[in-house]
SEBAMAR-665310 format. One record per residue: x, y, z of N, C-alpha, C in turn. Coordinates in steps of 0.1 Angstrom, whole numbers, plus 5000, padded with zeros to 4 digits. Atoms other than C-alpha are relative to their C-alpha. Layout:
! SEBAMAR-665310
XYZXYZXYZ
...
! end
This chain:
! SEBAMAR-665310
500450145000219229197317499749954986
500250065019218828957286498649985003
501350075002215428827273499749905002
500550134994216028527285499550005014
500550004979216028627324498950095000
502249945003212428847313499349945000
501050065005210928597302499849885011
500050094984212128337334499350085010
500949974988210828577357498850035001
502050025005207528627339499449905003
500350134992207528247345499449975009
500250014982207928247382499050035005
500949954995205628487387498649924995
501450045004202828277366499849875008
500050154989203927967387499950005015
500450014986203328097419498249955005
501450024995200527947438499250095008
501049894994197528107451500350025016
499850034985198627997488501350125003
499249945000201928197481499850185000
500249805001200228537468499050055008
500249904994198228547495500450005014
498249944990201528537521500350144996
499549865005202528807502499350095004
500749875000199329027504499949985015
500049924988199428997541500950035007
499349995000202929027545499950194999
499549795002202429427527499050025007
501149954992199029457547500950025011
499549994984201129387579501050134999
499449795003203929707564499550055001
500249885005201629927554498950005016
500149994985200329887589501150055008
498649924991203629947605500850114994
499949865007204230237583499250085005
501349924998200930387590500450035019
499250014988202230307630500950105005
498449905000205630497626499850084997
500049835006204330807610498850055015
500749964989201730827640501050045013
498450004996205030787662500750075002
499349935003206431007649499350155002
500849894995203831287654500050015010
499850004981203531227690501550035003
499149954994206931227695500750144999
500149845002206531607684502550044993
498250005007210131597661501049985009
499050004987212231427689500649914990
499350145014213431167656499949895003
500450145006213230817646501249935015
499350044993216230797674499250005017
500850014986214530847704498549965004
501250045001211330737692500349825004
499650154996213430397688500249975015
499850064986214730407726498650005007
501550004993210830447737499449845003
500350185000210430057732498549994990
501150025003207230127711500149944984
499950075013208630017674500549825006
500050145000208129657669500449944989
499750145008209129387648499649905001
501250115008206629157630499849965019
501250034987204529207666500850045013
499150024986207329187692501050085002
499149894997208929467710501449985000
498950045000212129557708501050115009
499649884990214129807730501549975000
498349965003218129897731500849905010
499150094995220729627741501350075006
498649974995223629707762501149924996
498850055002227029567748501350094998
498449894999230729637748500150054984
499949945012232329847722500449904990
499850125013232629677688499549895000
500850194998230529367697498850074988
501249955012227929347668498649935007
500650064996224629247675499349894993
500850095009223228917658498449985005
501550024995219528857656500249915009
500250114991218428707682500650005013
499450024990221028717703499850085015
500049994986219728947730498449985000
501150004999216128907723499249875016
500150124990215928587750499850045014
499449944988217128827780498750055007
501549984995214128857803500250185005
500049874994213429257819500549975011
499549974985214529147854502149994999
498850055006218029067832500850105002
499249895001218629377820499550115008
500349924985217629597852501449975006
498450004993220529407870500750054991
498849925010223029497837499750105005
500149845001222029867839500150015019
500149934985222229877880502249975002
498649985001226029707876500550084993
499849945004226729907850500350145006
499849904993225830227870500849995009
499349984994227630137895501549995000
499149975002230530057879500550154993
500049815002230630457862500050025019
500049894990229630587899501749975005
499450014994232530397913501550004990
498949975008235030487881500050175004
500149844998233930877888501050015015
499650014986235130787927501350005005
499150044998238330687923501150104998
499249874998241430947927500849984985
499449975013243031037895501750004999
499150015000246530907887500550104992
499249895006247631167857499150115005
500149835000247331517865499750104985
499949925010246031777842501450074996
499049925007248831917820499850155001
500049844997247632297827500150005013
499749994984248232217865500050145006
499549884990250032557872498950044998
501149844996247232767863498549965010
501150074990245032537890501050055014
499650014984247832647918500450125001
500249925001247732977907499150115011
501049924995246433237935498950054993
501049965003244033397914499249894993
500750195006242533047899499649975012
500550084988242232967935498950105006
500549864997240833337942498749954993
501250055009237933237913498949895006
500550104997237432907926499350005012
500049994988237232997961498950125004
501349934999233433187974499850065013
500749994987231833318004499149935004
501250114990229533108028498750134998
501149914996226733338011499149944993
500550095011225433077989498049985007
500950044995221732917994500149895012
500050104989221332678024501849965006
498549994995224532768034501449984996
498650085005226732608011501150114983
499049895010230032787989499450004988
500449935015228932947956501450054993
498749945007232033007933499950124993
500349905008232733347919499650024983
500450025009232633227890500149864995
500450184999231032867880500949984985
499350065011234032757854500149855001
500050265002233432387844501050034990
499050105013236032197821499449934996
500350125006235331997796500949885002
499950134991235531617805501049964989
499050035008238431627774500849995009
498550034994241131757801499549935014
499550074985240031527832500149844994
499150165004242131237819500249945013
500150074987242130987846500149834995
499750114999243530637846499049895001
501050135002240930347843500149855008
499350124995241130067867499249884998
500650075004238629867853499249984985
500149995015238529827816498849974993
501350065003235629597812499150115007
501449894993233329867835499950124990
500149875007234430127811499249964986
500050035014234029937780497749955003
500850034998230629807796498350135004
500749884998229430177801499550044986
500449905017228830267763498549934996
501850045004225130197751500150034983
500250035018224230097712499150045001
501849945003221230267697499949904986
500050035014219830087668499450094990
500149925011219830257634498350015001
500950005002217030437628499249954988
500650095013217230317593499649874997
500250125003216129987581501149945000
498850075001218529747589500149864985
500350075011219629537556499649845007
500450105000218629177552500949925003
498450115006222329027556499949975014
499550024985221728947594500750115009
499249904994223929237608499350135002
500949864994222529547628501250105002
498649944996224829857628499950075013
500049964983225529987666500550154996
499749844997225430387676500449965012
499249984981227830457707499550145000
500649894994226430757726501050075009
499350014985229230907746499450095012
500849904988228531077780500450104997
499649834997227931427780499850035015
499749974986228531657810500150114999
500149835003228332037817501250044993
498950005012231832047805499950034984
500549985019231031947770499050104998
501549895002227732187769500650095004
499649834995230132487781500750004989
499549995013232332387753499650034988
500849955017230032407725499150095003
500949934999228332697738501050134992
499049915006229633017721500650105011
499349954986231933257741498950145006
501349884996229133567746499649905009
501150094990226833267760500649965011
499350074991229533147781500550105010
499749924985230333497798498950045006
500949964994226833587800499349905014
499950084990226333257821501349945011
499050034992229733257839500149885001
500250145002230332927823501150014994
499149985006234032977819501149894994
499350125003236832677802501050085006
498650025001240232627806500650084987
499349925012240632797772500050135005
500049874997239333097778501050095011
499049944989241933157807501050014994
499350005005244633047788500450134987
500249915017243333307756500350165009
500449864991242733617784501750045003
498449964996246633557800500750034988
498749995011248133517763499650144995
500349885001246033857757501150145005
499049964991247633987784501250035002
498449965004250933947778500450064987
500349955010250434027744500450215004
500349904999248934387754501750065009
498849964989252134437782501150004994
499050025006254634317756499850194991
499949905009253534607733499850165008
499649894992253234877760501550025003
498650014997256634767771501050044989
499249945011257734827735499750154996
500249925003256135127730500950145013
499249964989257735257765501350054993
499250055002260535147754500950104989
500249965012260635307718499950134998
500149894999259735647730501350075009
499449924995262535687751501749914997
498850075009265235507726500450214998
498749875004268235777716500949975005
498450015000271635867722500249955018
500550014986272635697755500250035008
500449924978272135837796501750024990
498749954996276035837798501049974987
499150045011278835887770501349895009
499150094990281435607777501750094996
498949944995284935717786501149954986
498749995008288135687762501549975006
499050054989290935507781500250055016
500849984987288835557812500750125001
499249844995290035937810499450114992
500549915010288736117779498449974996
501549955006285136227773499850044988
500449945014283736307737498750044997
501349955001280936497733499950104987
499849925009279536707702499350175006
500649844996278637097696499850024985
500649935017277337307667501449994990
498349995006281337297654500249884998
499450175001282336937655500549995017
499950054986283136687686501450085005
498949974991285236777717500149965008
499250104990287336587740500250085015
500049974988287436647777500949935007
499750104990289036497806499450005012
499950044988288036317838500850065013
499249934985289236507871499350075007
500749994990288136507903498549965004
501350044999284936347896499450084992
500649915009284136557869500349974985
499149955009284436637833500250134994
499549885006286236927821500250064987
499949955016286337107786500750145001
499049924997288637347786500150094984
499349905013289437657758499049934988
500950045019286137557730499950154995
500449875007285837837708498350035000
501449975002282337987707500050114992
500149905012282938297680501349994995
498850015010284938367652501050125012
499350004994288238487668500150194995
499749845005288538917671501350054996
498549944999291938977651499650054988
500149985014292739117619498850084999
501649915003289339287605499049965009
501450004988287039177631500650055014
500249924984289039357661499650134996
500849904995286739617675498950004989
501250035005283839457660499349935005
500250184986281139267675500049894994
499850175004281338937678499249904989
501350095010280038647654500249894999
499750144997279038327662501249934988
499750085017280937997644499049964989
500750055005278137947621500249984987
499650025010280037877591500949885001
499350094993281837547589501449984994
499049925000284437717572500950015012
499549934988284937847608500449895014
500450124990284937487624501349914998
498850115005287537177626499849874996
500450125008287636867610499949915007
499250134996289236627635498850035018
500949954987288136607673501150135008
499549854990288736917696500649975011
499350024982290936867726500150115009
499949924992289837077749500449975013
499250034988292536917777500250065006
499249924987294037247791499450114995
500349904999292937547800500750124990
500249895013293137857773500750125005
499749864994294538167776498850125004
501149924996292738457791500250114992
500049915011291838767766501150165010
498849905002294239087768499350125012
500549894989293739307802501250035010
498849894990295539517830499749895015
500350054987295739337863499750145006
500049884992295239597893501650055005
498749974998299239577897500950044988
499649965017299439697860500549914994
499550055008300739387847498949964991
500750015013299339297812500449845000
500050135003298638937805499149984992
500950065012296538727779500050054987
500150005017295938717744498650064990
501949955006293538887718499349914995
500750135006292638547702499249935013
500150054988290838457733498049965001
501750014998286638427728500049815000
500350154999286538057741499549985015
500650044985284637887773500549895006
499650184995285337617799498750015002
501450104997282537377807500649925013
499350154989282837117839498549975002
501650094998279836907845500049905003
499650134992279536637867499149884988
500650155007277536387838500250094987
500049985016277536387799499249924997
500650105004274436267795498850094994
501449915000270536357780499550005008
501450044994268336217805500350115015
500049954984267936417838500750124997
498449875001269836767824500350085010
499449954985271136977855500150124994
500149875001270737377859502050044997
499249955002273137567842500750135009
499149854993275637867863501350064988
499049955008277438077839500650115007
499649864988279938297859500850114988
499549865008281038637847500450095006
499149954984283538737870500950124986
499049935003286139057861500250135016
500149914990287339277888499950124996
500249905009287139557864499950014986
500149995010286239647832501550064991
498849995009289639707822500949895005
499650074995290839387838500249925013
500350014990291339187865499449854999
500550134996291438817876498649955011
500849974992288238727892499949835007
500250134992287438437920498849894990
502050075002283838337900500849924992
499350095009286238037885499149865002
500650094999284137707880500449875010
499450084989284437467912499649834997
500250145007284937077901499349915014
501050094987283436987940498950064999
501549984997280437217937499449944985
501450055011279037097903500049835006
500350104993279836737913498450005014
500950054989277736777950498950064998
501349935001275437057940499349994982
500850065012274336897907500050114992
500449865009274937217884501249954992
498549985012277337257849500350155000
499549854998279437567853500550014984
500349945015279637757822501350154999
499149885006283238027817500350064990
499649975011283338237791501150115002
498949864998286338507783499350064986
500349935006285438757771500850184996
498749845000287439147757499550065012
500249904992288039387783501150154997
499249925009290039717781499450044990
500149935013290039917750499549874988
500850065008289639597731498749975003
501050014997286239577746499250065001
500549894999285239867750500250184994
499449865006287140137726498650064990
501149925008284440407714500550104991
499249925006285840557684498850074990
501349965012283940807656500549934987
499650085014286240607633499549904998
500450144998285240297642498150045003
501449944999281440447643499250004985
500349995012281640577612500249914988
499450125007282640237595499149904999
501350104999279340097603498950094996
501549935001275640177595499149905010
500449824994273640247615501450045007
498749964996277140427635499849945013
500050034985278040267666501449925002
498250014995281140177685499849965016
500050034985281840007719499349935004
500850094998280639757738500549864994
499850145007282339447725499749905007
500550144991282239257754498949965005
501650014998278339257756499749924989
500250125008278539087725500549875000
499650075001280538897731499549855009
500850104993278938747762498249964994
500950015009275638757738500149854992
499450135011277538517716499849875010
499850124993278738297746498449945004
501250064992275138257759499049884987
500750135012273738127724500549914997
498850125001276737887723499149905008
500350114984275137757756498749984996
500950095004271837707743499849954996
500050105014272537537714500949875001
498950104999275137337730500049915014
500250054987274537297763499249865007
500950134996272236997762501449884998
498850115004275536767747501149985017
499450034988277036837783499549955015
500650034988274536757806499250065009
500849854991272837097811498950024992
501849945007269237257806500450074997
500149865001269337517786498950075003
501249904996265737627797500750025016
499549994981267637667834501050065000
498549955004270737897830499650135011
499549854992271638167859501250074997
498849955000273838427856500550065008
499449944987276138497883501250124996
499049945000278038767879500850085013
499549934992280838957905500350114994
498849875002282339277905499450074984
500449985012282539407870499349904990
501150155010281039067855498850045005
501849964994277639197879499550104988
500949875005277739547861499849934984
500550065012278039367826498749924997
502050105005274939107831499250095008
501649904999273139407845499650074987
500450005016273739527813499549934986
501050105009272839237795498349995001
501350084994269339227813499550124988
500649935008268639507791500050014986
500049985014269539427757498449804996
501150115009266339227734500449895001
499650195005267938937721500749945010
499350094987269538827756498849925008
500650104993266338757770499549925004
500450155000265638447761501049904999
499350085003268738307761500549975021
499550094988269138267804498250065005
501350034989266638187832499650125009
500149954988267738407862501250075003
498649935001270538657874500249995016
500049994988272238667907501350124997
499049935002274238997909500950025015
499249954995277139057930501050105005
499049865000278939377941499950104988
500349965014277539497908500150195003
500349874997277839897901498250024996
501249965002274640087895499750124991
500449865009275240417876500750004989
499149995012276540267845498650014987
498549915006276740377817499550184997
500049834996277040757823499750104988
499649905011277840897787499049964990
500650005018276040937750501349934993
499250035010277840797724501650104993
499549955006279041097710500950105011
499149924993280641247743501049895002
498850135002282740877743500950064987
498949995014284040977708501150135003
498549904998285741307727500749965011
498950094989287141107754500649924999
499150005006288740907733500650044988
499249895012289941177709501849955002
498749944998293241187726500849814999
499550095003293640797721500549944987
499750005015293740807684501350124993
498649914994296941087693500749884998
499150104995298740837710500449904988
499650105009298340557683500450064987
499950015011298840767653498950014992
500850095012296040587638498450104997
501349935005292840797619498849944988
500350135006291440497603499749905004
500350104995289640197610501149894996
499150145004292239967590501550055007
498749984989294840157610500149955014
499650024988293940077642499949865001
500250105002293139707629501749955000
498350044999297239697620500749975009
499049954987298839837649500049845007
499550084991300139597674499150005013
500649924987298839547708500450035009
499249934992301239667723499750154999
500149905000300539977710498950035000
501449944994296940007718500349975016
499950044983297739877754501050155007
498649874995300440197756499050084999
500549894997298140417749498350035000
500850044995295740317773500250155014
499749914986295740627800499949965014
500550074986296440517832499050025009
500749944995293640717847498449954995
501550125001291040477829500449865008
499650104996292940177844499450005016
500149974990292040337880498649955009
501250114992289040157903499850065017
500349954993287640337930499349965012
500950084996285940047946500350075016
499749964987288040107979501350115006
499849854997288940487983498750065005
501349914998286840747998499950114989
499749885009285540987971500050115009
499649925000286641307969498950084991
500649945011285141637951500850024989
500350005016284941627913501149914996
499550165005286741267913499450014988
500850045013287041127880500549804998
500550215001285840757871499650024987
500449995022286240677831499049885002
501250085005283040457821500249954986
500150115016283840177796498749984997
501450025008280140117789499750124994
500349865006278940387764498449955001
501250055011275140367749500450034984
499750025014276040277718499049994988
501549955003272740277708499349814990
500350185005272939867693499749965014
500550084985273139717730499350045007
500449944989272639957751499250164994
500749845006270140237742499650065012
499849974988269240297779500849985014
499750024990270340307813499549865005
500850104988269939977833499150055007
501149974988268340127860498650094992
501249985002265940327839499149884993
501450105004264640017820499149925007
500750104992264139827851498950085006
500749894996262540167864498449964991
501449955007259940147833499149884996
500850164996259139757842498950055009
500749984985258039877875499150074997
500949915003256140157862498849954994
501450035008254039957835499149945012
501150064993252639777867500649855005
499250204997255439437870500250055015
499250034990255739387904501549975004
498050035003259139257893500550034988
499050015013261639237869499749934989
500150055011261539117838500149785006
499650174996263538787854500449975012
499549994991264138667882501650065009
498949995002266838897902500750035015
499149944985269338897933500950094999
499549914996271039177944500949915012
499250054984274039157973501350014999
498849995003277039227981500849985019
499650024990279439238014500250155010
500149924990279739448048501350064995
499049915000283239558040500949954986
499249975017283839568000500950034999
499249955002286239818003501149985007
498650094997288739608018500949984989
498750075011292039528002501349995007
498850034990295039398011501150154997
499249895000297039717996499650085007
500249934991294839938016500450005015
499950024990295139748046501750005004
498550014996299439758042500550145000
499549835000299340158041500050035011
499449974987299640168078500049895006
500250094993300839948099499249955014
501249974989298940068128499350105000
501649935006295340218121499750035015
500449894990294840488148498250024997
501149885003291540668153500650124998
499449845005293840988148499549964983
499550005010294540838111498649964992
501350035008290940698102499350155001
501049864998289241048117500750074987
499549895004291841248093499649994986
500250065014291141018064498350034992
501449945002287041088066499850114996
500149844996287841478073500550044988
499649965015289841498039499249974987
500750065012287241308022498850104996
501549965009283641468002499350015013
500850004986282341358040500150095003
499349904992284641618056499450144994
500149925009284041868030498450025003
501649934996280141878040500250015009
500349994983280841858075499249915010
500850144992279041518082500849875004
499250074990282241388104499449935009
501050044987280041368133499349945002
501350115001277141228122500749884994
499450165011279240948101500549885011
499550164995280640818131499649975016
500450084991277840788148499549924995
500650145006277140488127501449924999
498950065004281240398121500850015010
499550024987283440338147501550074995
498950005009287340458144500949895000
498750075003289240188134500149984985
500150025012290140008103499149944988
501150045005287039808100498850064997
501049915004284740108103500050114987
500449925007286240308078500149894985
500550095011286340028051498249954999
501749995000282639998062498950104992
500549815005282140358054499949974984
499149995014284040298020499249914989
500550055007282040048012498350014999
501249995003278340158019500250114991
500449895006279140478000500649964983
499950025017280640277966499349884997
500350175002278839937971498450035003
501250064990276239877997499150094996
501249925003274240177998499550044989
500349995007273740247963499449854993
500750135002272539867958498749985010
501350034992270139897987498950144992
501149925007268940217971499249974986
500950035017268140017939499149925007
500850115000266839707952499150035007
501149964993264839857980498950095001
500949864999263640217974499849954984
500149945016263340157933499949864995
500650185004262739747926499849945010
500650064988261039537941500849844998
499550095001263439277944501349975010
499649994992265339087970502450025000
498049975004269539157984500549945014
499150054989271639018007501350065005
498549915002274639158025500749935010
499450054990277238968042500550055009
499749934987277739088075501749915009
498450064991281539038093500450065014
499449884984281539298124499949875005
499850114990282439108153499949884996
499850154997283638808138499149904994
501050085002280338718123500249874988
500250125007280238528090501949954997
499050015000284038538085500849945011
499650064986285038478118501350095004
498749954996288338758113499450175007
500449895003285539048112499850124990
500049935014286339138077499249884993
500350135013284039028052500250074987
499749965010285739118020499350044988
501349995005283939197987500449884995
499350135007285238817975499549925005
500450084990283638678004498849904996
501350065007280038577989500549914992
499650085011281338417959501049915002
499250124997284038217974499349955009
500550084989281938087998498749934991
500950105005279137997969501049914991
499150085014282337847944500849905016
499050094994283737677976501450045004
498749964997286837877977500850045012
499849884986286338088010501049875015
499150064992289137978035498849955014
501550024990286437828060500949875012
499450064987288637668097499249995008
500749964990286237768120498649975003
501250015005282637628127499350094995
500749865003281537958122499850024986
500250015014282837988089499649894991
501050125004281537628080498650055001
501350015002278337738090499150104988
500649815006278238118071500449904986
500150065017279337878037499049934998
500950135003276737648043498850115000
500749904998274437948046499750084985
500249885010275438158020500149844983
500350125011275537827994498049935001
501750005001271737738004499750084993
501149905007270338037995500850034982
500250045016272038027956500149914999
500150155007272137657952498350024995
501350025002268537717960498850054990
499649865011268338017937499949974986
499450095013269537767911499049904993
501350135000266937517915498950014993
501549995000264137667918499350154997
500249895008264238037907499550135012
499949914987263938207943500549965008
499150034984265238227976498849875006
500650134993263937988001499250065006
501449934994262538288023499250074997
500849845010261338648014500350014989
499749925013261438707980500650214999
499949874999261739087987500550035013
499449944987263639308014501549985004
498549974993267139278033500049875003
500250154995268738918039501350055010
498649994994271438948065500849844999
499050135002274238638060501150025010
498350004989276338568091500149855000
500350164999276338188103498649964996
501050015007272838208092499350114997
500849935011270538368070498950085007
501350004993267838598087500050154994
500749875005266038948078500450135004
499149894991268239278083498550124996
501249894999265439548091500050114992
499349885005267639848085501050045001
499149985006269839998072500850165006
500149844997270240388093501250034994
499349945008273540458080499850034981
500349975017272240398042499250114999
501549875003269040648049500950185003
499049895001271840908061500850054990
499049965013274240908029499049994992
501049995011271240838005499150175003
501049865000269241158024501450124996
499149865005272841408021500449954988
500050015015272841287985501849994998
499150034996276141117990499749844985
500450105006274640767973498350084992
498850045006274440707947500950094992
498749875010276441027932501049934998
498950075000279440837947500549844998
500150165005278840487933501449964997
498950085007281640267922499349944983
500650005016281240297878500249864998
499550145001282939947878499449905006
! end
């Protein structure tokens, strides 16, 4: 300010009259009274504030009450303007007023909440919905969820009643001097709002639940489910269930070597001729085998194993010579090529003798299909390549040993199938080995070597011998002295040259010979291709299983079936050496035999009858049967089955061959007859089941008889007769 407007207002003030200054002094007497008023006011109303002290009606203005005006929104209030309005005025306002709210609450709601579904929701209605256990009878909700009065949007049918519902507070401040009072709007609250701004602890501890919180719990929810689902999911990600096909015909699958190609047939797929060891020619024949574990030893491209392989170098029983020495390869058939669900492995190890011999135990493309199993063939040496025991070939090694190839060889094949076996559809923790014939006496010989035992599950033997292997090492090296004659050869790299033609020549026909179905004779001779070589085989089968039993095993090492058939020593050459089978010609045949020769004619047949079926009976408890019941019964404790055929039984002709069992578990067995329908379906139970599950279905231990069905053979009296005149097992079949 200037000095001039200081000195005017100095003026004024000297020009006021006495009448004026004392307006003034009771003008602040009358504030400092209504100050002194308001702070009293304010104490009593124990800190409820200047706002609610105002709606109380007790602050005045210069003497004259004043109390809260009802007007619509945005209307201002000018002095004066409601001060006129008598109390009986605004009593009616506030009674229409209410009743326009009661009768806006009343009215049915044109929009619908937008979260609708989760209001038609069973479990929302489940919440909502109580038992009649409430007080004075009336429903109590499981849980009391109010909404806030944000989502019950509802259409307005009377604008003025709404707008007529809002209430002004006046400022608790001093309103200025310019005429104009500023209006507070109050909106309604409702438990809604008060559940909303309460925090969420407070809100579950009073079961005072929103609309959010349902919304927050479900998106939880799916949240949590989404990431189980991925973690599910995630864990069982890899290569996938089924490989897909190759012009809907070719399968590709891998192995330790590089991939191999299959084909589709019969509902199957087939793998045909894979190599599983380095190949025995040149410097590795009459060596043991060795995996491909070099990839040197492997191929680049894919493997077509489309067609079946040649079979390794052996003597039929009609002396012809067939197969090749390059020959250590397997088939596979397997009804899936997949990981998930892997299926029990059957690896068959068929030979009708150890010096050759086509065998039935061939992989059947309808039993792995129905009975859910991968069949597993390996070829493996037989003959002198598999079994030649030389001091040359002894002394060429350290420690010295010789013979036995084909024990390695099936060694090799089985770690093949560990390591490989999952890519086709098979467990390797689940692998049986079925062997017939000479493939039995072999995986009886496997059960005894170390490193085999962990490579299968379970054995099922068939027709198997029992008194192998006979010789030492070093009485093998004079039995074939006179073989290393024949060839020439006095050197290991000599007999590696030669041809094989000329190891096959001078082969004595007199080891080629098989005893299965003749009657022995005294001081018969039977050559024995297993040596103890002192690598595979350091004992006898039968003593190691002997010195299981002894430490205190109940059983064997692994689980093992025994079994063979009622008339083994069948054969169709035997049966075409007479056309008609007398009792003259069976009695004469006994009486020339080892039987005759003790003088237990008499007694023999009073268990055998004379025809042709009793002396093949005979022929076969004294090279088969009864030396397998004398193992498995009197000497392990482990169970055997014997197919029974007199009168017609499982066969239906009365012959049950030794071929009978195994074509009847491969499917092969010629089966017209219900009978023989029922003895296949009989004799496939008990090893499907075998396969499964790692025993029989009934007795674990004792005698199974197998006709049309399966039931418990007691005894045996003709076995306890040849076992007591020490007949069995002297006279075993070595093969």
């Amino acid at each position: 300010m200037s000095t001039l407007d200081v000195n005017k207002l100095d003026n004024d003030e000297e020009n006021k009259t006495s009448e004026k200054q004392d307006i003034e002094a009771e003008e602040k007497e009358v504030m400092l009274k209504l100050e002194k008023k308001l702070e009293t006011d304010e104490q009593k109303a124990d800190g409820d504030g200047p706002v609610k002290a105002a709606l109380s009606g007790d602050i005045t203005e210069q003497g004259r009450e004043v109390k809260p005006k009802f007007i619509p929104i945005g209307a201002i209030k000018m002095p004066g303007f409601f001060t006129k309005n008598s109390d009986k005025d605004k009593s009616k306002d506030d009674e229409e007023i209410t009743k326009d709210e009661d009768k806006m609450d009343d009215e049915p709601r044109i929009k619908r909440n937008r979260l609708q579904f989760l209001h038609t929701c069973p479990f929302t209605q489940f919440l909502h919905r109580a038992p009649n256990d409430g007080e004075n009878g009336q429903k109590r909700a499981i849980f009391n969820i109010k909404y806030p009065k944000v989502f019950k949007k509802h259409t307005v049918t009377n604008p003025e009643a709404a707008l007529a519902s809002m209430e002004t507070l006046e400022d608790k401040l001093d309103t200025p001097n310019d005429g104009m009072e500023n209006v507070k709007l109050d909106m309604e609250t409702d438990e809604g709002k008060v559940a909303t701004k309460l925090p969420l602890k407070e809100r579950i501890r009073q079961k005072k639940f929103i609309i959010d919180d349902i919304v927050v719990c479900a998106l939880a929810l799916l949240v949590l489910l989404a990431v189980i689902v991925g973690i599910v999911v995630g864990s069982r990600a890899g290569p996938p269930a089924e490989r897909p096909l190759r012009l809907g015909r070719y399968m590709t699958t891998i192995t330790s070597c590089g991939p191999v190609e299959g084909t589709l047939d019969e509902g199957v797929y087939k793998f045909y001729n894979i190599p599983y060891a380095v190949p025995p020619v040149g410097e590795k024949r009459f060596t043991y085998a060795q995996p491909l574990n070099n990839i040197s030893m492997c191929w680049n491209d894919t493997y077509k194993a489309h067609v079946p392989g040649p079979l390794c170098l052996q003597f039929l029983e009609n002396g012809t010579i067939i197969g090749e020495e390059d020959c250590l390869t397997l088939d596979v058939v397997t009804p899936h090529v997949r990981y998930d669900s892997p299926l029990p492995v059957v690896v068959l190890i068929g030979a009708n003798s150890l010096a050759g011999g086509i065998s039935p135990a061939q992989p059947s493309a309808l039993y792995a299909r129905t009975k859910e199993v991968v069949f597993v063939r390996p070829n493996f040496r037989l003959g002198p390549f598999g079994f030649l025991a030389l001091d040359i070939i002894s002394n060429s090694k350290y420690p010295a040993t010789s013979g036995n190839y084909a024990l390695s060889d099936l060694l090799v094949a089985l770690q093949w199938v560990k390591y490989n076996i999952e890519h086709f559809g098979g467990d390797a923790k689940s692998v049986t080995l079925l062997g017939h014939r000479a493939g039995a006496t072999l995986t009886a010989a496997l059960t005894t070597v170390t490193n085999a035992q962990k490579l299968y599950s379970r054995v099922w033997l068939s027709s198997a011998s029992v008194i192998f292997p006979g010789e030492e090492l070093d009485q093998s090296h004079k039995v074939y002295e006179q073989f290393k004659q024949k060839t020439n050869c006095y050197d290991l790299d000599c007999l590696q040259r030669v041809t094989t033609t000329q190891i096959l020549a001078a082969t004595p026909d007199i080891w080629l010979s098989n005893a299965v179905g003749t009657l022995p004779v005294q001081d018969e001779f039977q050559h024995s291709w297993l040596v103890l070589d002192g690598e595979y085989l350091k004992v006898h089968a039968y003593e190691s299983w002997r010195v299981q039993k002894e430490s205190g095993k109940d059983k064997i090492f692994k689980p093992m079936v025994f079994g063979t058939t009622q008339h083994s020593g069948h054969s169709d050459l035997l049966k075409r050496k007479h056309l008609n089978w007398t009792s003259e010609i069976v009695e004469n045949m006994i009486y020339e035999s080892v039987i005759g020769q003790k003088n237990l004619t008499t007694q023999i047949f009073d268990y055998y009858n004379k025809t042709y079926e009793g002396l093949v009976e005979l022929i076969s408890s004294l090279r088969t049967l009864c030396p397998l019941v004398s193992l498995a019964r009197l000497r392990l404790v482990a169970p055997m089955y014997v197919v029974m055929g007199a009168g017609g039984g499982a066969t239906g002709s009365g012959i049950a061959g030794i071929n009978a069992d195994i074509e009847a578990i491969l499917g092969t067995f010629d089966s017209e007859t219900p009978g023989q329908r029922r003895y296949m379906a009989s004799m496939q139970q008990l090893f499907y089941y075998f396969v499964w599950h790692g025993h029989l279905s009934g007795p674990e231990t004792g005698l199974i008889a197998v006709e049309q069905d399966s039931h418990p053979l007691l005894a045996l009296p003709a076995c306890d007769l040849l076992i007591q005149k020490d007949l069995v097992p002297r006279y075993a079949n070595i093969d």
